[in-house]
N, C-alpha and C positions, 0 to 999 in steps of 0.2 A: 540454696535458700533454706532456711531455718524460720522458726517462729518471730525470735528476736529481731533478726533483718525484717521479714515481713512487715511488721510493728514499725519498723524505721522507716520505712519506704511509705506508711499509711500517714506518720507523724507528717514526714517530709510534704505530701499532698496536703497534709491538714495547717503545714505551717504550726503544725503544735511541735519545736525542737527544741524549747529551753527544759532542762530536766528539773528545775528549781520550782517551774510555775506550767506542768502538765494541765491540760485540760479538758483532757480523756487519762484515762487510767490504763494499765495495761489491760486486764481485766475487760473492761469495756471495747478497747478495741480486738483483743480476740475474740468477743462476741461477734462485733461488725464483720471481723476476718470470718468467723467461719460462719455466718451469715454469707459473706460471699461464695465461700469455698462450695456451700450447699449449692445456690444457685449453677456454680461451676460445675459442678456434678451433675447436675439433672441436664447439663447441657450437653459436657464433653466428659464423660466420667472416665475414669481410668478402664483399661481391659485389662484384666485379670485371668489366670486359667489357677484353678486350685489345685493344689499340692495336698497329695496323702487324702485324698477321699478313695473308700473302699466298698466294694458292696458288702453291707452286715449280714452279720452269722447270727442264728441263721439264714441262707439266703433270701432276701425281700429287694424287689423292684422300689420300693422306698427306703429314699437314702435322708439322713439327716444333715442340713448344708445349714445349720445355725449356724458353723463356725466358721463361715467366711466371710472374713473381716471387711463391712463397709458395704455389704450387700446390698444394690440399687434394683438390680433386672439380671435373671441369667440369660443369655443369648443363645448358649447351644450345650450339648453334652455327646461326646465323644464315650462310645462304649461298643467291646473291648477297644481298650487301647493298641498302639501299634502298628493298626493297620493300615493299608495302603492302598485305595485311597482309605482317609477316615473315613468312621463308622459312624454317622451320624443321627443322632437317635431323638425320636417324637417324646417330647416329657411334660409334665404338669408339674406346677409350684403351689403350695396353698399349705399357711403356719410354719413355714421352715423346712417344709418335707417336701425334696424333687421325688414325684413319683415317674419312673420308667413306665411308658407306652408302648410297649413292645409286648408282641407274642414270645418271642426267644425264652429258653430261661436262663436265669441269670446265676453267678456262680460266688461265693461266699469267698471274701478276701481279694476280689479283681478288684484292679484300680479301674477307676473312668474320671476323665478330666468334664470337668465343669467350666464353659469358657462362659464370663460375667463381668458385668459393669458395675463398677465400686466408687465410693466417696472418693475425694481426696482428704489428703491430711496432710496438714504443715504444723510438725513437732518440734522439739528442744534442738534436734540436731538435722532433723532432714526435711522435704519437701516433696509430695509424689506429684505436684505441677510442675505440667513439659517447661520450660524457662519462657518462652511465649505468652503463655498463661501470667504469669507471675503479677506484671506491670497490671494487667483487666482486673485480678482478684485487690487490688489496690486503690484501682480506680473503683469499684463495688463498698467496697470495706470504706473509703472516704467517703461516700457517698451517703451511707447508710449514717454512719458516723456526724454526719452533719445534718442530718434528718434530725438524728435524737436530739442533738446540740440548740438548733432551730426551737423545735417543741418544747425543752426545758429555755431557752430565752424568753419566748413569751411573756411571760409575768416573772421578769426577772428584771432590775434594775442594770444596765449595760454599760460597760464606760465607752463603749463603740456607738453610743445612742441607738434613738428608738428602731433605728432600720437593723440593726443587728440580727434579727431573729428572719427579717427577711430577705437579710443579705446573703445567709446562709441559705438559708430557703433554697432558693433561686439558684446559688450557687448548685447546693446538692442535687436538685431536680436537673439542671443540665448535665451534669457527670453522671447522673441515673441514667441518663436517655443515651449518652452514649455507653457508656458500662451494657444497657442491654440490647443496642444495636450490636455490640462486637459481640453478645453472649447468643445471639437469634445469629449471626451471620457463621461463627464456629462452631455452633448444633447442627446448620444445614450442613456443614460440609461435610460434619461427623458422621451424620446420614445417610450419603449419597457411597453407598456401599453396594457391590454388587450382592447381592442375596438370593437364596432361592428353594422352594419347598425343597425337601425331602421324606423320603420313605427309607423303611426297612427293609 
C-alpha cells in the first residue's frame, strides 16, 4: 500500500473515479487520509523500539528522544541493554527529554532501547498499516471527505438537487459511526496486554 493506491481506494468509496471531472483533489483527500491515519494512531499506533539512542557525554540520566520519528507515548525503556531477563527501567518524559529514574549510575556512550508508540504514515512508496488497517483508514478518510463535500453543498447550486448536501450528510455520518465503532473495538484489543509495575 502507497499513498497513490490509498487515494484510489478513498476515490473508489467516494464514487469520485473519472480523472477528467475529480471532485476532491488529491491534496484534499490526503488531508482526509491522514486525518484518519491520526485517528488510527491514537488507537492502534505502531510499536516501535529506537535504534542508536545513547547515554550523552558527559554522562546525564537525561536522554534527548526528539528524534523519534512519529512520537505518540513511550511505553518502556530498557537500560543496560543485553540483559536477561531485561532491565526495565522507572522514566519521566516532559519537552523531548526521557529522564532515568534510577539510583544506579549511568555510563556515557551505553545504548538503551526506547520501546514507543508512533504515528502511522502512508508515503510515495510504502505504508506502516498492518493490511487489516488499510480498508478502516478508507472508510475514515471517505467519511471525513464527505463531511467537507456535504458542508461546501449547502449553498451551492447541485445538479443532484436540493437533497445533495444531505444525501451526503447522512451518507458520511453512517460510515463515521461505523469507521469508529471498528476504531473503539481495535484500541480495546490493543489494550488488553498483560502489563506490570516494575522496579530496579
Amino acid at each position: 500500500m502507497d499513498s497513490a493506491t490509498m487515494r484510489t481506494k478513498v476515490r473508489r468509496d467516494l464514487r469520485d473515479t473519472d480523472p477528467a471531472d475529480y471532485r476532491w483533489t488529491d491534496d484534499e483527500l490526503d488531508r482526509h487520509i491522514n486525518h484518519a491515519l491520526l485517528d488510527i494512531s491514537q488507537a492502534v499506533p505502531q510499536e516501535k523500539v529506537s535504534a542508536g539512542l545513547v547515554i550523552p557525554a558527559p554522562a546525564s540520566k537525561d536522554i534527548d528522544i526528539t528524534g523519534l520519528t512519529g512520537l505518540i507515548l513511550v511505553d518502556a525503556v530498557e537500560y543496560p541493554t543485553l540483559e536477561d531477563p531485561k532491565r526495565w527501567r522507572s522514566f519521566r518524559v516532559w519537552a523531548g527529554i526521557l529522564t532515568l529514574l534510577i539510583d544506579d549510575a549511568v555510563v556515557a556512550a551505553e545504548p538503551l532501547n526506547v520501546y514507543y508508540s508512533a504515528a502511522h504514515t502512508i508515503e510515495v512508496a510504502a505504508c506502516s498499516l498492518p493490511t487489516h488497517m488499510e480498508d478502516l483508514c478508507s472508510v475514515g478518510a471517505s467519511a471525513y471527505a464527505a463531511y467537507e463535500w456535504a458542508a461546501y453543498a449547502v449553498n451551492v447550486i447541485n445538479v443532484g438537487g436540493e437533497r445533495t448536501a444531505a444525501d451526503y450528510l447522512k451518507w458520511a455520518q453512517d460510515r463515521l459511526e461505523v469507521y469508529q465503532k471498528e476504531l473503539k473495538r481495535y484500541g480495546r484489543q490493543a489494550r488488553l496486554k498483560i502489563g506490570k509495575l516494575y522496579a530496579d
